[in-house]
TIGU-913836 format. One record per atom (N, C-alpha, C, O): z, y, x. Coordinates in steps of 0.05 Angstrom, whole numbers, plus 5000, padded with zeros to 4 digits. Atoms other than C-alpha are relative to their C-alpha. Layout:
ZYX;...
//
This chain:
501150174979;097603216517;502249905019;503650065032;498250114981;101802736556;499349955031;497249845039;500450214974;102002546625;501250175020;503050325014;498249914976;104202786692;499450365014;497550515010;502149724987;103703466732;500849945026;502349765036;498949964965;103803676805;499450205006;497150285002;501049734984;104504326839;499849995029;500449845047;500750084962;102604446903;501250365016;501350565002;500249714981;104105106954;498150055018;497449875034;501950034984;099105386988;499950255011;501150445001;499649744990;097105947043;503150045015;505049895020;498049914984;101906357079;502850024981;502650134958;497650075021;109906207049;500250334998;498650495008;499149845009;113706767021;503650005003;505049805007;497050094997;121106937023;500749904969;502949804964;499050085022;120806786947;497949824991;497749844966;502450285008;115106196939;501749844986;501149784962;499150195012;120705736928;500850004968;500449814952;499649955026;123206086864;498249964976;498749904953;502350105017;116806006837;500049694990;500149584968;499450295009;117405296850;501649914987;500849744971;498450075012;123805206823;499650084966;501149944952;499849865025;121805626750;497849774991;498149664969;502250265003;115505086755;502049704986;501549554968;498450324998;121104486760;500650094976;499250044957;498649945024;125804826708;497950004965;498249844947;500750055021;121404956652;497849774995;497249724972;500750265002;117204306666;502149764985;501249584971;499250195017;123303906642;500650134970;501350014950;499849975040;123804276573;497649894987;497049924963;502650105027;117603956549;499349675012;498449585033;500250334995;117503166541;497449965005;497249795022;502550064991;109703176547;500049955025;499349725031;499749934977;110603346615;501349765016;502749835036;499050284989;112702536635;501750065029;504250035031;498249884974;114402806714;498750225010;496850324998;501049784981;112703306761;500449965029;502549975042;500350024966;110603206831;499350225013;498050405001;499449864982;111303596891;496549895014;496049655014;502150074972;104503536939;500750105018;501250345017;499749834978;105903647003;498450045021;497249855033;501349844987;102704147045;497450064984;495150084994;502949865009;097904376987;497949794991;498649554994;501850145003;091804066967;499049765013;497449605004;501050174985;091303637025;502349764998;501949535007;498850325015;097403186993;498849964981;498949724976;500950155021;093603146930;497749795009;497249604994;502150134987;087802846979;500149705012;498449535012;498050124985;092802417017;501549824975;502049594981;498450065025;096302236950;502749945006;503849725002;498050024982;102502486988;502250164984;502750404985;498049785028;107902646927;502049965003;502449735011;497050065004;115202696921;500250124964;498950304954;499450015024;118002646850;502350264996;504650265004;497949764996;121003326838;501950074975;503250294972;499050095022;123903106774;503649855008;505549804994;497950164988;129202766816;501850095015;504049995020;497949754983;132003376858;501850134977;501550204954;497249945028;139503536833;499650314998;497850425011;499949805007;140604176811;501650095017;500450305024;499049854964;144404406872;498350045020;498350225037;502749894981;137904286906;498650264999;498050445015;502449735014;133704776861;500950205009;499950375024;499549724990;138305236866;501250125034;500750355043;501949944970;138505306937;498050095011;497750285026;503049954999;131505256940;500350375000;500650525019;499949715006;131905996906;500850175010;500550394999;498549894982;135706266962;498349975037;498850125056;501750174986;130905907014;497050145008;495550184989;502549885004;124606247044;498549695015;499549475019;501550285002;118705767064;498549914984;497850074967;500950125011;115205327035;501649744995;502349615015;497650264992;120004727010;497449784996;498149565003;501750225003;113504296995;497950005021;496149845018;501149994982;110204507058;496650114989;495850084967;502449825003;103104917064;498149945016;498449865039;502249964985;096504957082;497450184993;496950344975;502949745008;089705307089;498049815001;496749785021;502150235002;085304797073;498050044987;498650014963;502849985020;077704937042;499049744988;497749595002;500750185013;076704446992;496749895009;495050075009;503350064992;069004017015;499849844983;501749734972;501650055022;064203766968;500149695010;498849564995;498950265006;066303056990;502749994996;503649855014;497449995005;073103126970;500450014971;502749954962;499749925025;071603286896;500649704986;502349704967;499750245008;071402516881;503049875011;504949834996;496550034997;077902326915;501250154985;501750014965;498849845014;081102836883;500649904970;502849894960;500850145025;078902536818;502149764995;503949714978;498750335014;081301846820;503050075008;504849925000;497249915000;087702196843;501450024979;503449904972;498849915026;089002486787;499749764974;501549704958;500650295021;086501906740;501949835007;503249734988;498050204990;091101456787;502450054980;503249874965;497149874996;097401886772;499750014963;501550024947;499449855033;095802046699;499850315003;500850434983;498849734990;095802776731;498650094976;496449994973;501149855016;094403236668;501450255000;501850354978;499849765000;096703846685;501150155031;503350065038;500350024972;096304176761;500550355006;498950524999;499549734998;099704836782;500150125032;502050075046;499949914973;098105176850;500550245004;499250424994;499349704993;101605756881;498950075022;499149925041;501449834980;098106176925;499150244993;500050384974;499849665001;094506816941;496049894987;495349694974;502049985004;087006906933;497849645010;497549484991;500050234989;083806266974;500649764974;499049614963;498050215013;089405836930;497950034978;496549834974;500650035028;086206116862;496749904999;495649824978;502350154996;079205886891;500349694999;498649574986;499850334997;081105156901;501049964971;500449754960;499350135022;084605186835;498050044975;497849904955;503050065026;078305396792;497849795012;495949744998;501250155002;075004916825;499449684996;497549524995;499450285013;079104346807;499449974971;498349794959;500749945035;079104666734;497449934998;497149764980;502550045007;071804616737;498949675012;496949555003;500450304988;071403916776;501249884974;499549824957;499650065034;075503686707;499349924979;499849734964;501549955023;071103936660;497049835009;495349874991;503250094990;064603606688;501049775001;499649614989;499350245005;068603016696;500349904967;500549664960;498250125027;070702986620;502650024995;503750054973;497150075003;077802876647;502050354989;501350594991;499049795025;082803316601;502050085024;502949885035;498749934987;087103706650;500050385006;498150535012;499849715004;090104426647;500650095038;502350015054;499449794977;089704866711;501150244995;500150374977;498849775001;094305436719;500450145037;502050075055;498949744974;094605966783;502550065003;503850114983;497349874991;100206156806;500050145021;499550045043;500849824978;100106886844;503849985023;506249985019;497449974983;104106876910;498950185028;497550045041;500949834983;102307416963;500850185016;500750395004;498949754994;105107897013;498150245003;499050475007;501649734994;098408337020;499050024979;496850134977;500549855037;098408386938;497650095002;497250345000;502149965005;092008326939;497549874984;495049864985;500850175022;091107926884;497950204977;499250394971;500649965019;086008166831;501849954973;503349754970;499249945022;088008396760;502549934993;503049784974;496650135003;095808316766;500950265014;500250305037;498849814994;099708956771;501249995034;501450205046;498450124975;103008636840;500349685004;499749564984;499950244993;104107946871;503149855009;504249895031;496950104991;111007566873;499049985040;496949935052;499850024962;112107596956;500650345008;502250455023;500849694987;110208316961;502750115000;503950145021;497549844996;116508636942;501549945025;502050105043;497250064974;121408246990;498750045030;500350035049;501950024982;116008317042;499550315008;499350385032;500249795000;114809087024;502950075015;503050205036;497949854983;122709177040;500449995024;501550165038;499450104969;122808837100;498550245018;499550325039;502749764983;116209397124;502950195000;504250235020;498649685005;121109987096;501950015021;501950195038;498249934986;127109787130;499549965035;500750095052;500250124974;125009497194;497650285019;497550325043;500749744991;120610167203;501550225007;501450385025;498549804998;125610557183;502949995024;504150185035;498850014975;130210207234;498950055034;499950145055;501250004967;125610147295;499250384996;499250515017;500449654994;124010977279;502850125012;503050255032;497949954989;130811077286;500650035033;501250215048;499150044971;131910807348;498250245013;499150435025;501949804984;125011177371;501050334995;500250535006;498649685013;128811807339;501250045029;500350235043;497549954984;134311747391;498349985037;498650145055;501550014980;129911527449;497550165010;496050065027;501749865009;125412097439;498350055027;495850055027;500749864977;125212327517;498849785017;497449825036;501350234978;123611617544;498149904995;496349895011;502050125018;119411267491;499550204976;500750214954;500349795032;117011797441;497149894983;496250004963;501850155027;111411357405;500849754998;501149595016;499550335018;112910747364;497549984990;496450194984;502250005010;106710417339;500649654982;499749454992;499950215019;108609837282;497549935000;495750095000;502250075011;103509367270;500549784979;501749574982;499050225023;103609057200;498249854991;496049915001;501150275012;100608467163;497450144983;497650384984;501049925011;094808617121;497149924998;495850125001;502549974995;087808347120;498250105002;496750095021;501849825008;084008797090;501050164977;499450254961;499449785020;088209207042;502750015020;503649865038;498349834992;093909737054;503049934991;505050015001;497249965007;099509527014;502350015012;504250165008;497450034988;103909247059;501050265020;503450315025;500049794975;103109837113;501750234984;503750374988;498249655017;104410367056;502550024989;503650224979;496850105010;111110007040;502150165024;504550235025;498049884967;113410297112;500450314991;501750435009;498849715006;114311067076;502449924977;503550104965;497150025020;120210717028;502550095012;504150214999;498049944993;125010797075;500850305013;502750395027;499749664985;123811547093;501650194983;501050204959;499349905011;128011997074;500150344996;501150474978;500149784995;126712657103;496650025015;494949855023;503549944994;120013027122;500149875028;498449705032;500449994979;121712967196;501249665004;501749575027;499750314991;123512197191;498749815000;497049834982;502750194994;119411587210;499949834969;501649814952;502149794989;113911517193;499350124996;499750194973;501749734996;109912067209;496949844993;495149974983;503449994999;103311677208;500349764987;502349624993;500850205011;100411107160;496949945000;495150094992;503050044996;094210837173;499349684986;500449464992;500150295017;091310267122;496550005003;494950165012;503550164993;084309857120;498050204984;495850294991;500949855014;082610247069;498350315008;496850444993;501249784984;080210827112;499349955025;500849815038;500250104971;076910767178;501950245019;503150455014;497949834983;080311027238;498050095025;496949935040;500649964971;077511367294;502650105033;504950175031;498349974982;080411467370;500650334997;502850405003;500349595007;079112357353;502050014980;503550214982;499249905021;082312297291;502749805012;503849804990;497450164998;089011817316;501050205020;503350275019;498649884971;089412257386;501450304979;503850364976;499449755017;089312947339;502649874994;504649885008;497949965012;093812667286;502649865019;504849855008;496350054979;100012407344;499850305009;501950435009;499149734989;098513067372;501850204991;503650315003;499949815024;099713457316;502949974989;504350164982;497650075006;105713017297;502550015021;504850095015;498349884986;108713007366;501550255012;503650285026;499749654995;108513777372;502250044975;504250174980;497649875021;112513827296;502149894997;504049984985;496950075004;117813297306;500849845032;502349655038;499350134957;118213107390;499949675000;500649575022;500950285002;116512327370;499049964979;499150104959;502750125021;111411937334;500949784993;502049645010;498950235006;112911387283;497849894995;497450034976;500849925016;106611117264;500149634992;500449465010;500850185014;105710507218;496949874993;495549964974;503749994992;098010187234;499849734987;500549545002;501650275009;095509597191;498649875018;496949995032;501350144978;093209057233;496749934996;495249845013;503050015012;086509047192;497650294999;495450344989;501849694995;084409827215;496949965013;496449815032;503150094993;076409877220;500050275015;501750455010;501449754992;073210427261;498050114973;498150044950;501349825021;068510887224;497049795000;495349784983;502950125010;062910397240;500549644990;498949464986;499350275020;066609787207;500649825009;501149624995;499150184983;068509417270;503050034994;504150194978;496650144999;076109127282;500650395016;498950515028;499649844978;079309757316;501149965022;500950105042;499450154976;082909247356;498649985028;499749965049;502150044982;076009207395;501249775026;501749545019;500050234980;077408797459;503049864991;503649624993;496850185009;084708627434;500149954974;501750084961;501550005021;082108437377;499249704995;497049635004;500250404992;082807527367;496550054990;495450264981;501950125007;076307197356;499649854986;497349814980;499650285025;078506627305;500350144975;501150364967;499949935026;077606567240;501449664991;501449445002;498250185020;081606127191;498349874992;495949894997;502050265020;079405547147;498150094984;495949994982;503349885017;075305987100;499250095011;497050135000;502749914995;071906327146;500550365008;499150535019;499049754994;076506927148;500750125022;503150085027;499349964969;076607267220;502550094998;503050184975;496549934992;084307437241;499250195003;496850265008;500349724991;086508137250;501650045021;503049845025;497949984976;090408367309;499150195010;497050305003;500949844977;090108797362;499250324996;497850475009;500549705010;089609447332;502250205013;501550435018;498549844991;096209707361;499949995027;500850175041;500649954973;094409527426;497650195002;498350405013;501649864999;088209867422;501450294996;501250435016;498749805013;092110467387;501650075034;500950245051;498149844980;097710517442;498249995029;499250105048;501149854965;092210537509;498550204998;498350365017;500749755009;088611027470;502350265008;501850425026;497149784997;095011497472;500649995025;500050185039;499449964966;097411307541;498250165011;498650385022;501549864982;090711397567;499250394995;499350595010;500149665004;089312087538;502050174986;500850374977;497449845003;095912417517;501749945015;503350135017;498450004984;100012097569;502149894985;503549724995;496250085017;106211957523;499449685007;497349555009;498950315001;109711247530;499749934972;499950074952;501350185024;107810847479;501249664996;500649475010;498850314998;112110207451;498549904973;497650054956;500650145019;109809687404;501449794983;501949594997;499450155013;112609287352;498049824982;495749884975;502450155016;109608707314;502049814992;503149695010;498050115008;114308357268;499249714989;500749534981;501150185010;109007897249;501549754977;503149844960;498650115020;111307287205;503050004986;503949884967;497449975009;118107507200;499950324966;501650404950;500449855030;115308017141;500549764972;501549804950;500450235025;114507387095;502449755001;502649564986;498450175002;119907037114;502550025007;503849835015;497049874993;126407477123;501550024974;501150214960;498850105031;130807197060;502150335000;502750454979;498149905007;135607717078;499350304992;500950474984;500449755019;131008307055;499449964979;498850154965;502250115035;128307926990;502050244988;504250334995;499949775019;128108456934;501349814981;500549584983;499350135025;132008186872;498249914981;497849694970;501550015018;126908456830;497849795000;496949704979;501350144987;122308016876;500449704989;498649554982;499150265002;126207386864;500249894976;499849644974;500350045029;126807386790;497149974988;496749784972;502449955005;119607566778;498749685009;497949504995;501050314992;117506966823;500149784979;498149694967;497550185019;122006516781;498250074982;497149864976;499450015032;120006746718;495349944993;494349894971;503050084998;111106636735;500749775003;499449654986;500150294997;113105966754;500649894968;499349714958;499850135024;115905866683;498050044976;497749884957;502449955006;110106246659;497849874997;496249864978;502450175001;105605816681;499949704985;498049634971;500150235018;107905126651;500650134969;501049954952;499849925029;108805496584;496950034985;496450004961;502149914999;101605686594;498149734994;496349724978;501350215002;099504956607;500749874977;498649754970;498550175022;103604606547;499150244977;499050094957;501249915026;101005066493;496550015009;495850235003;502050074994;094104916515;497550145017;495150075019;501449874976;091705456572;498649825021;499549595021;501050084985;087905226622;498350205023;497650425013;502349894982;083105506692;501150394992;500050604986;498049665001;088506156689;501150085018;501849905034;497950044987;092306456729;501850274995;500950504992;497349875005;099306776719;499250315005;497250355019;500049714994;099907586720;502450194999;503850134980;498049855007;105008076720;498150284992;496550395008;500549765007;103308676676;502950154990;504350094971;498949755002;107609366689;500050134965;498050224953;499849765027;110109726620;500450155004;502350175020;499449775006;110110366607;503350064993;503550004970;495149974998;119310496606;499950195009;498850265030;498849884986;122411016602;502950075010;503850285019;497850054985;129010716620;499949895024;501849745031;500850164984;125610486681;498349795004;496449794988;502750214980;121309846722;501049814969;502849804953;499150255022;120109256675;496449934998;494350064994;502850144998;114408786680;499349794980;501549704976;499850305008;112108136637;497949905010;496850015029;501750134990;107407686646;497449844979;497949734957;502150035006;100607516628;497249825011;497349825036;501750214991;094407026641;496750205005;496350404991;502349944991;086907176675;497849834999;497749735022;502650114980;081006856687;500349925026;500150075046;500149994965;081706456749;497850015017;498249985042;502149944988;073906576764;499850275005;498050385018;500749635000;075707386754;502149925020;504150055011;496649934987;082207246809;497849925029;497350115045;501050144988;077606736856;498350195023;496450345020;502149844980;075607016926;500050415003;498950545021;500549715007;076507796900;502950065008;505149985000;497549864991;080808226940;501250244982;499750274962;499449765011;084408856911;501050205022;502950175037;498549824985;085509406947;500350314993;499050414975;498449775004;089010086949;498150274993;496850425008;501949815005;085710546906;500350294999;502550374995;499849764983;084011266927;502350174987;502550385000;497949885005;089911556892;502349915013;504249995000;497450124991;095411216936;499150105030;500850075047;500149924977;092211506995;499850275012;497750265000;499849784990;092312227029;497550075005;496549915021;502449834990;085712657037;500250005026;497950055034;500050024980;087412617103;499449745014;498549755037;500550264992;086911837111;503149935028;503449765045;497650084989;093811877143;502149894993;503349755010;497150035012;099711747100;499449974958;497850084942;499950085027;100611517029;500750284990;501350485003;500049835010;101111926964;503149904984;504249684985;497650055024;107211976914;499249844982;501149734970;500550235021;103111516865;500149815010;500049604997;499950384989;103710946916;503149944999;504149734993;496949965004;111011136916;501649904978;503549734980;498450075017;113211096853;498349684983;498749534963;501850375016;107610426843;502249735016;502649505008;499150144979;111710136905;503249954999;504349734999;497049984997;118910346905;501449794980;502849634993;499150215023;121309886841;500149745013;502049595008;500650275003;118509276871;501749935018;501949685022;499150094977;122809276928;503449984990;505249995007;497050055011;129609196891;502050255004;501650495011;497949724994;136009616895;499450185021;497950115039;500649874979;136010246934;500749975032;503049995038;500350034959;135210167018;503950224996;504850394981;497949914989;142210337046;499850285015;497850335028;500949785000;143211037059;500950105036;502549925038;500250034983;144011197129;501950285011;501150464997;498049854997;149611727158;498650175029;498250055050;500649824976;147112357207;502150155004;503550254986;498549754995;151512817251;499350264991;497050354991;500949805017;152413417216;499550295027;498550515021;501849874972;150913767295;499950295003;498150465004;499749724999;154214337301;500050115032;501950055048;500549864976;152114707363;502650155020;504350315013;496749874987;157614897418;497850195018;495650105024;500849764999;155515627445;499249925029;499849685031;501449984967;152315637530;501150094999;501850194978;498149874989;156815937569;498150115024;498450335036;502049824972;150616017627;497650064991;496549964971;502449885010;144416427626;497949825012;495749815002;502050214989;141015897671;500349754995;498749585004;
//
């Protein structure tokens, strides 16, 4: 089948989206079917706009750049496709010749793209849809992990494991740290913050994911408990923590907006968390919130992260040119026992569409505090070479000379 493609980006970028894009460009020119390939920019709402750059035309010093590049280089959005839009859309693609249409995104994305696939098919018009997973809260259905997560996971590890530090050393002024990380409604990203631990008594001490509700009894206990066995508290709090009766735990600090689909924002959980503690334990209480700089700090991208990206993007036009269609891309984990090693594989984009995944009860602690060693060794791979190892005084004690 001849004629044109176009990919689009969509959702929140990634520090490795672009790689995707670029594995999209690259193996798009090995197949002459494939006439050009356009760029939409900002997502679905250039295919609407009929707002394309010819990405057939970027030198190869561009691309590879790109791959180095966090962002979005074709620009993003969160746009809910409406049931007057399905006809524009149409003569879009009829305009252009468009026969084959690849969108990267997270969950959201793979909704709009089965329902171009299926706008298509009801039309008659012959056109392959392919998914493309891109995600930092890997919460993609039936895909071992989500290109984003890794470089996104290291960024949690180290940037915990640095801000504990500091709270290590600051023990007597500020003795709680309270991270608050990205996460809608699943844990992954939060549980990425025990990569960089290296000892029992180093941060953090506490993980708290959506996946479990939280109460104010059960947070005051466990800082107690932890400030009594190591004289400061690290703890790592998903910004998506529910109480036990399924509300935000953010409660009054806690936004009110919801996104284009419909999705309320999370927030405000660590504020809630740290006046809890002030008010009834007294300890000082600091907060961090690193917010978008998880998804878009090039200089933690995981390797393994960046290749993987890359290599779904080429995935996917291989997928469309032997005659796939209404798919979307996967990474399935092998069994090695020389180590990590993934390939890649295709889904149902009606089994991907709208359906979250989240952290199942083996990655979490009976306690609902802290991850297990199966999230560990599901987690640690994805985040590339090992975290830099970090140098302690070896603190040899000089003897009192007074009894007072």
């Amino acid at each position: 089948m001849r004629g044109k493609a176009v990919v689009g980006q969509s959702g929140g970028p990634t520090a490795v989206i672009n790689n995707t894009l670029v594995g999209i460009i690259h193996e798009a020119k090995e197949h002459p079917e494939i006439e050009a390939i356009y760029g939409a920019l900002h997502g679905i709402k250039g295919v609407l706009e009929e707002d394309f750059i010819d990405l057939t035309r970027e030198p190869p010093s561009v691309l590879e750049g790109l791959r180095k590049t966090p962002g979005a280089a074709l620009g993003t959005i969160r746009y809910k496709v409406k049931e007057e839009d399905y006809e524009r859309l149409l003569k879009v693609f009829k305009a252009h010749n468009i026969r084959y249409f690849f969108y990267i995104g997270g969950n959201d994305s793979m909704d709009t793209a089965n329902k171009l696939s299926i706008l298509a098919e009801k039309a008659n018009y012959e056109m392959r849809v392919i998914g493309v997973p891109k995600t930092i809260d890997n919460d993609l259905a039936h895909t071992d992990h989500c290109p984003g997560y890794g470089s996104a996971a290291r960024f949690v590890a180290m940037a915990v494991r640095d801000s504990g530090w500091d709270t290590m050393a600051m023990r007597f002024n500020s003795p709680v740290k309270i991270i608050e990380v990205m996460g809608r409604n699943a844990g992954w990203l939060t549980g990425a913050s025990v990569l960089g631990k290296e000892r029992e008594d180093d941060p953090p001490h506490l993980i708290y994911v959506p996946e479990r509700p939280l109460s104010q009894e059960k947070l005051l206990q466990d800082v107690e408990r932890a400030y009594k066995l190591y004289g400061y508290v690290v703890i790592a709090l998903s910004e998506g923590v529910c109480t036990e009766e399924g509300e935000p735990f953010g409660g009054k600090f806690a936004p009110k907006e919801v996104d284009a689909f419909g999705h309320v924002l999370k927030g405000g959980a660590s504020d809630a968390a740290a006046s809890i503690i002030k008010n009834k334990l007294g300890l000082k209480v600091r907060i961090d919130k690193p917010n978008y700089l998880y998804r878009s700090f090039m200089a933690c991208a995981s390797k393994v992260d960046l290749e993987e990206a890359y290599r779904v993007g080429r995935a996917a036009v291989k997928a469309a040119v032997s005659g796939e269609t209404a798919k979307m891309v996967t990474l399935i984990r092998e069994a090695n026992n020389n180590g990590y090693r993934a390939t890649t594989g295709l889904v149902e984009l009606e089994k991907v569409a709208n359906v979250e995944r989240h952290m199942p009860d083996e990655y979490i602690n009976q306690e609902g505090n802290f991850v297990t060693e199966a999230f560990i060794e599901y987690a640690r791979p994805l985040i590339g070479e090992p975290l830099p190892l970090y140098t302690r005084l070896i603190g040899v004690r000089v003897p009192k000379k007074l009894t007072v």
